[in-house]
C-alpha positions as CSV (number, residue, x, y, z in Angstrom):
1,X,42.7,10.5,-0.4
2,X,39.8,12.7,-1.0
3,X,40.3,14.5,2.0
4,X,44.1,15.4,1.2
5,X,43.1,17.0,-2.3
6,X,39.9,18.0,-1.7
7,X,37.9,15.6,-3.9
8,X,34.8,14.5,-3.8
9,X,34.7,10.9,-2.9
10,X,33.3,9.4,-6.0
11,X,35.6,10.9,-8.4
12,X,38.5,10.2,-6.2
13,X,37.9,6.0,-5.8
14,X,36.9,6.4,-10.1
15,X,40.5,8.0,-10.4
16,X,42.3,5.2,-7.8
17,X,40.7,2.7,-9.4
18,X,41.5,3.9,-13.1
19,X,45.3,4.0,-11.8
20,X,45.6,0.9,-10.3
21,X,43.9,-1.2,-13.3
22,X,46.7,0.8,-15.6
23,X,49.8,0.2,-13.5
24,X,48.6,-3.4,-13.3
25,X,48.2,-3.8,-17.0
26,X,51.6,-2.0,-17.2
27,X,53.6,-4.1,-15.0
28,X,51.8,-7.1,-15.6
29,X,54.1,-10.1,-16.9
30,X,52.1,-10.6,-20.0
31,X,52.7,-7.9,-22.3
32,X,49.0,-8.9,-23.6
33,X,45.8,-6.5,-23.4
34,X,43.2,-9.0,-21.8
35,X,39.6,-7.5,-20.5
36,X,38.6,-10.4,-19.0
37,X,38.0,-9.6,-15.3
């Protein structure tokens, strides 16, 4: 990923994981906001 957009690598696995944690809360069954890991 960081290679295809030229990213550094840090910022590009803190941006990944930001997206996945979101789509999961979006598409998540439970329409409840948990932040229990």
């Amino acid at each position: 990923l960081s290679f295809q957009y030229d990213l550094p690598t840090g910022p590009a696995i803190v941006l990944l994981a930001t997206a996945v944690f979101f789509l999961s809360v979006a598409f998540s069954p439970k329409r409840r906001v948990s932040t229990t890991a």
